[in-house]
Structure formats: structure tokens, C-alpha cells
N, C-alpha and C positions, 0 to 999 in steps of 0.2 A: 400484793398492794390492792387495798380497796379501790371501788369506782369511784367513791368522795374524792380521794387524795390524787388520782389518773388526771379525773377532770379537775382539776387544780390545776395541777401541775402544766396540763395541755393548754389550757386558755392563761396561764401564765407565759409559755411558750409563745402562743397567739399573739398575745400584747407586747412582745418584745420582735415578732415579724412585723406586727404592724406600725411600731417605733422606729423598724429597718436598721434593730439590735440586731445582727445574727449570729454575731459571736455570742452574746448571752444566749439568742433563741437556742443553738449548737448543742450548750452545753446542757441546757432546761433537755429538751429532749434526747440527749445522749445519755444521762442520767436514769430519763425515763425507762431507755431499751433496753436495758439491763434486768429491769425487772418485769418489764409487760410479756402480758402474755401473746400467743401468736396474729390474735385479729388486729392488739394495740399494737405490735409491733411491727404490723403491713404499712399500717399508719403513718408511725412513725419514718420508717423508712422513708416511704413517698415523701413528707413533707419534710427530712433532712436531705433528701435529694432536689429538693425544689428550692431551700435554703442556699446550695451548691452552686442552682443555677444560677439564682437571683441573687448571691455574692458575686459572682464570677471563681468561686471555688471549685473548679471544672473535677478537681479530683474527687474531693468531697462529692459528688455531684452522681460522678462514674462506678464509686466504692460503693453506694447504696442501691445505683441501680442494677449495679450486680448482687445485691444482694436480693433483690426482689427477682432477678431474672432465672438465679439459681433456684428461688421456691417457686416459679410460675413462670414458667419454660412456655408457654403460651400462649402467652400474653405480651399484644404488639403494643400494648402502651410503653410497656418499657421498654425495647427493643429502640422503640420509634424515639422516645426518649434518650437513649442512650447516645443514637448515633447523631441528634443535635448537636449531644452536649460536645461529641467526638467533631465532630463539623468546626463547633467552635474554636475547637483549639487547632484546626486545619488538617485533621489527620486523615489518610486515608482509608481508615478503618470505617467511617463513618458508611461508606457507601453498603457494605458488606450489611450493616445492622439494617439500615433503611431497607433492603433488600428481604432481610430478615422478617422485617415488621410487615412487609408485603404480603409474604408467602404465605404470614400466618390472617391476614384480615386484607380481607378484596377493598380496602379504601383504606386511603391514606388520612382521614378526620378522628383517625381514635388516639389519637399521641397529645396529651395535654401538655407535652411542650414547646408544640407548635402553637398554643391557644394563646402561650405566655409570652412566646416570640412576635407575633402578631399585635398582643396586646400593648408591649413596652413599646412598639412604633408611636410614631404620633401621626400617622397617616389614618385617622378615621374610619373613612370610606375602603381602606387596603381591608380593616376588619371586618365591615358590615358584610363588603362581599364575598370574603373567604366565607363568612359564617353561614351566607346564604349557599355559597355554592355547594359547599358542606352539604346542605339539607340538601339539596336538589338531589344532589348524587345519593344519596342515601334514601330507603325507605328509615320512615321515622324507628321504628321500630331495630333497626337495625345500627342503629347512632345509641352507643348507650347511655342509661341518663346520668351520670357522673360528666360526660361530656355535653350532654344539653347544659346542665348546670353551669360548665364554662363556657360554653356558646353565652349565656345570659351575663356572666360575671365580665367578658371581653364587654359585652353590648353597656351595662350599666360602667364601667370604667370612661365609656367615649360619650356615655350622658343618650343613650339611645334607650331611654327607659321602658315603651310602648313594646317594642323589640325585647326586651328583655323580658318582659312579662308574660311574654307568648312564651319565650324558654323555658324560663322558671316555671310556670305551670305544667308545660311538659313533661320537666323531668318529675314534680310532684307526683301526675297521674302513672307514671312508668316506676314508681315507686322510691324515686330520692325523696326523703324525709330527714333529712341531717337540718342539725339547726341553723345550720348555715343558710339554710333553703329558706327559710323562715326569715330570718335576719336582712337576705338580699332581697326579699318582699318587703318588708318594712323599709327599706333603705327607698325603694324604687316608689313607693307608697307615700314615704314624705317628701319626694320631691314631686310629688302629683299632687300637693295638698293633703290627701286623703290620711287624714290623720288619726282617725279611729279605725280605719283599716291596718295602718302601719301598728297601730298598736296592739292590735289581734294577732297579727303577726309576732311581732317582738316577743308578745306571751306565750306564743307556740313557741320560737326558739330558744326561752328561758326554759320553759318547761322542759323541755329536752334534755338542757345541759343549762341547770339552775344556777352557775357560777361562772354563767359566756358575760364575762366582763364588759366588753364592744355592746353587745346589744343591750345590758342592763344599761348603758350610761346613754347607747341613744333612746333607751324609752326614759331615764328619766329627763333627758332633753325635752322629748316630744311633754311629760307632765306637769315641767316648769312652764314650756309655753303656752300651755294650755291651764293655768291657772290651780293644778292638782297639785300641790308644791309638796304635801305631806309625803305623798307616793314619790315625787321626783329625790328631796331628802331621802328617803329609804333605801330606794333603786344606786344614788351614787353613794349613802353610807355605807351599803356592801360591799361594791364596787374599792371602793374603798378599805378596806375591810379585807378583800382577796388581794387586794395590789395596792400599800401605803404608800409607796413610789409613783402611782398613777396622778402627775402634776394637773392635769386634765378635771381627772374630776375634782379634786379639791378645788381647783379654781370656779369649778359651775357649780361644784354645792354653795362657795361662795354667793353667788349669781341668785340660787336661789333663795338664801339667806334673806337675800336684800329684798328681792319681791313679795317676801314674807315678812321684812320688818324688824327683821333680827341683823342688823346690823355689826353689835359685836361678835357675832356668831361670823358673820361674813368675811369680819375684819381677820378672826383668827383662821381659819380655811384660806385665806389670801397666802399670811403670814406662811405656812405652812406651804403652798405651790411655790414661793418665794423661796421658801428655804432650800428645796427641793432643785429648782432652778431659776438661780438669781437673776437672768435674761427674759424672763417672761414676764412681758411688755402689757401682754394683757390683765396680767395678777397685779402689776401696779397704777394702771389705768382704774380697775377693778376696786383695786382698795382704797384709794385715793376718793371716788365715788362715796364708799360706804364712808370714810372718815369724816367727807363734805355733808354727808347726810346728820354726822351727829355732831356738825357745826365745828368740827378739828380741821378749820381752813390749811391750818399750819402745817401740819400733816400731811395733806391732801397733798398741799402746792411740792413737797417732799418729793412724795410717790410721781407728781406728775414731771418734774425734773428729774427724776432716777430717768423712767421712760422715755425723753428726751435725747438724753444719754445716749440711750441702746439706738434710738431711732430718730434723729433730729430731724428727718424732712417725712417725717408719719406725719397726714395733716390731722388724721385724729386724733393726734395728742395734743394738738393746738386746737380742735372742735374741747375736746373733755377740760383742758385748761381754760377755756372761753367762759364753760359754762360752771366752771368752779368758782372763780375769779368774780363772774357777776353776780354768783348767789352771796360771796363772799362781799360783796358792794363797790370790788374795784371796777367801776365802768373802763374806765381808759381802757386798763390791763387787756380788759375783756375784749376791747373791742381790736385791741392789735391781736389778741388769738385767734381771734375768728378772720382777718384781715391776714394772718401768716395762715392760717387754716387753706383760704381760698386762692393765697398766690401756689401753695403747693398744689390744689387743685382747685382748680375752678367751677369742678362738678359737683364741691363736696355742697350739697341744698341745704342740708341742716346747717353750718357753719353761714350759708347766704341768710336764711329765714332767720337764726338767732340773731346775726350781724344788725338785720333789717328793723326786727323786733325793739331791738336795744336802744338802735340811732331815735327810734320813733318815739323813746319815750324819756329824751333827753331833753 
């Protein structure tokens, strides 16, 4: 199996953990193991074990970590792994692995199942400080960087981005360079603003693996916002392109259709996330917009009742209705959407300013 058709296939796998598909993820890389060879196949293992976890498919979970325990009898990640997943189902076997995972590594911070147990808490602060005490206890040097890596991915999950950029740099200079690495730099990057940073990044982690769907669609996010719309088009056409099923990007190529001016282009990339799935609120907000823009009131007000529908107390469907309605020349209409907009929140400012705007010029 070529590397073109692996990295397919993996970042198809990818896009269906991160949809929190994992019956499709299961089968995408059960398919793959059959034929990878033994580095793709460590790979794979780990991330159908972590699939296991993050189902609660404890067996699935056990099966693969024996399988990596059989080829790396050494190795206390899985070990340490193993006897969570045994924990979780209450067994007393678990003590013996934990034990296990000891004897073979003098700290207990090398088990990335513990990163992911910590993680799905909602207690914050439970993770900043495991992650620091981690370091403490550890010379750096001695923490490997696959585990800095989730020290930073725990950190940016609970929005500690500063924190996480200290990680992620680490594990960089100790030599992780997966594209991933890349990706959680950009990620940590546009929520700092720093938007020509994040996007150096994203191009390191394409580079890498030229068909990481996730980070293609958020650089052409970052292109669209940033007024490069040609590039942003491109980035989700492939995207598109590797994954027809991704409702996501079809609905932001839409998006940037429209700040381009291509409206029917827009309207048909709607249609399309629509078809794909008919509950997505935002693909008929979306298209409703573009149809208002080329004066299909009728249309619009369509799209903006389907929406409704799905979601009758969204007061943004009653902001996007307000301002359809008044470009349409129904004042009244208008002004009871933006009026239901603001009894559903009161916070919503644009629904006040358009409200305020309207009365003034009555």
C-alpha cells in the first residue's frame, strides 16, 4: 500500500474520531492493519486502543493493548495503559499492570492514558496541576516528547494556551515533528490572534501530511477571514475532495462564496451540506442569506422557517430573519424579529443596534 493511499485513509479515520464516529473510525483503520506495514501498524494499534477507550469499548481497548505489549515488552505506556482500561471495568488485574508499568519506568507520567483521563474531567485546575507536577518530578529530558505533546494537547483542550506553548515547543526541540505538532500550534496561534503565525504552522503541518483534512479547512478558515478567499476556496476544495461527506466544509466554502460574490456558487455548496444533513441550522441560515442577497426574499424567508423548525428559541434565527425581512421592506415583520431576537436574549447587541436603527428611521 502506497503512502498517498495510508495517508488517506488515516486522516479519513481522523475525521471520523473527530465527528466521535468510532464505529466508522474502527473499521477505516481495521481495514488499514491488514495491510500496513510494522511502523503503520504500532500506529494503528495505539490509536484503535484509544478508539476502545474513548468508546468505552474496554475490550476493544485490552485486545490492542496486548498487542503492542506483545511487540514492546518494555514499554510502560502500555502497561500503564492497560491497567486503566482494567481499573475501569473494576478488575483486580489492574493493580498487577500498574505495578508492571513501575518497575519498568521510575515515574508514573509516561502512560498517555492517564493524560486522557484527566483530560475528559471538567475540573481544570485537576489538570494544570497533574501536568505541572509531572514536570516537577521529572527532568525534562527524561518526560518523553510524545508525552510533552499531551501535556500541551490536556493544556489547549481546558483553553490554557500560554501553557501549552511552552509544551509544544518542547516536544518540537526533543524532536516530535508530527503534523499534529504543527496543527496544535496553529490551533493555540489563532486563538492568540496571531494569525500569520498559525498559518506558518498549518503549512508545516500540511506539508507533512498534505491531505490532514482538520488543518486544511482551518487554514482555509484563517484565508477566508482574512480576505485570501482564492486560497481559502482551494484549501476547502480538497478538503472536499478527500472527504465529499465533510458537511462542514461545504457549508464554509459556501461562506466564502458569499464574501466573494458568488452567490449561486454559495447557494449550491449550501444545498449540498443540506443534503448531506438536513438539521443543519447553520447551512439554512447560510443560504437563506445568499438567496436574500440575490433578492429571492421568498426563498430566504423558506430557509429561515425550516431553521426555526429545528430551533425555535435560537434568537439568531430571529437576528437573520430581522435583517432579511427589512432588506425585504417588511418594517413591522422586522422589527417583531429583532423584538423575539432580544426577549430570547437580551444580550443579543446586534438584534438591539438593528432594532434601534430601524425605529429611527420610521
Amino acid at each position: 500500500m502506497t503512502d498517498d493511499i495510508v495517508s488517506r485513509v488515516l486522516s479519513k479515520g481522523e475525521s471520523l474520531i473527530g465527528q466521535k464516529d468510532f464505529s466508522g473510525a474502527k473499521k477505516i483503520y481495521e481495514s488499514l492493519l491488514e495491510k500496513a506495514d510494522n511502523n503503520t501498524s504500532l500506529i494503528i494499534h495505539e490509536v484503535l486502543a484509544k478508539i476502545g477507550y474513548a468508546s468505552k469499548q474496554y475490550d476493544l481497548a485490552l485486545q490492542h493493548l496486548d498487542c503492542l505489549i506483545d511487540r514492546f515488552s518494555q514499554n510502560s505506556d502500555y502497561y500503564n495503559g492497560k491497567a486503566v482500561v482494567l481499573d475501569l471495568q473494576g478488575k483486580e488485574e489492574a493493580e498487577y499492570f500498574y505495578q508492571k508499568a513501575l518497575s519498568i519506568s521510575n515515574t508514573t507520567t509516561d502512560g498517555f492514558f492517564n493524560i486522557g483521563i484527566f483530560a475528559n474531567k471538567d475540573k481544570t485546575e485537576d489538570v494544570v496541576c497533574f501536568i505541572k507536577k509531572a514536570v516537577e518530578c521529572c527532568n525534562r529530558n527524561n518526560i518523553s516528547k510524545e508525552l510533552w505533546f499531551s501535556f500541551a494537547l490536556s493544556l489547549i483542550t481546558r483553553r490554557h494556551y500560554f501553557e501549552a506553548i511552552k509544551y509544544l515547543t518542547v516536544a518540537e526541540e526533543l524532536g516530535f515533528q508530527r503534523a499534529e505538532l504543527y496543527f496544535c500550534f496553529g490551533l493555540v496561534e489563532i486563538q492568540e490572534n496571531r494569525f500569520e503565525d498559525a498559518i506558518l504552522h498549518l503549512n508545516k503541518a500540511i506539508e507533512i501530511r498534505p491531505h490532514y483534512i482538520t488543518a486544511l479547512c482551518e487554514r482555509a478558515f484563517l484565508y477566508g477571514n482574512t480576505g485570501n478567499f482564492k486560497e481559502a476556496i482551494a484549501d476547502y476544495s480538497l478538503a472536499i475532495k478527500l472527504e465529499d461527506s465533510n458537511v462542514d466544509a461545504w457549508c464554509n466554502r459556501g461562506l466564502v462564496y458569499v464574501k466573494s460574490g458568488k452567490f449561486q456558487e454559495a447557494i449550491e455548496d449550501y444545498n449540498r451540506a443540506i443534503e448531506l444533513q438536513n438539521d443543519y441550522i447553520l447551512a439554512y441560515l447560510n443560504r437563506a442569506h445568499a438567496y436574500a442577497f440575490l433578492g429571492k426574499y421568498g426563498a430566504a424567508s423558506c430557509d429561515i422557517d425550516r431553521a426555526l423548525r429545528l430551533a425555535p428559541d435560537n434568537d439568531d434565527i430571529y437576528l437573520s430573519k430581522g435583517i432579511i425581512d427589512a432588506n425585504w421592506g417588511r418594517i413591522d415583520d422586522a422589527l417583531v424579529d429583532f423584538q423575539n431576537a432580544l426577549t430570547l436574549n437580551p444580550s443579543n447587541h446586534l438584534a438591539a443596534k438593528y432594532y434601534c436603527d430601524l425605529l429611527s428611521k420610521i
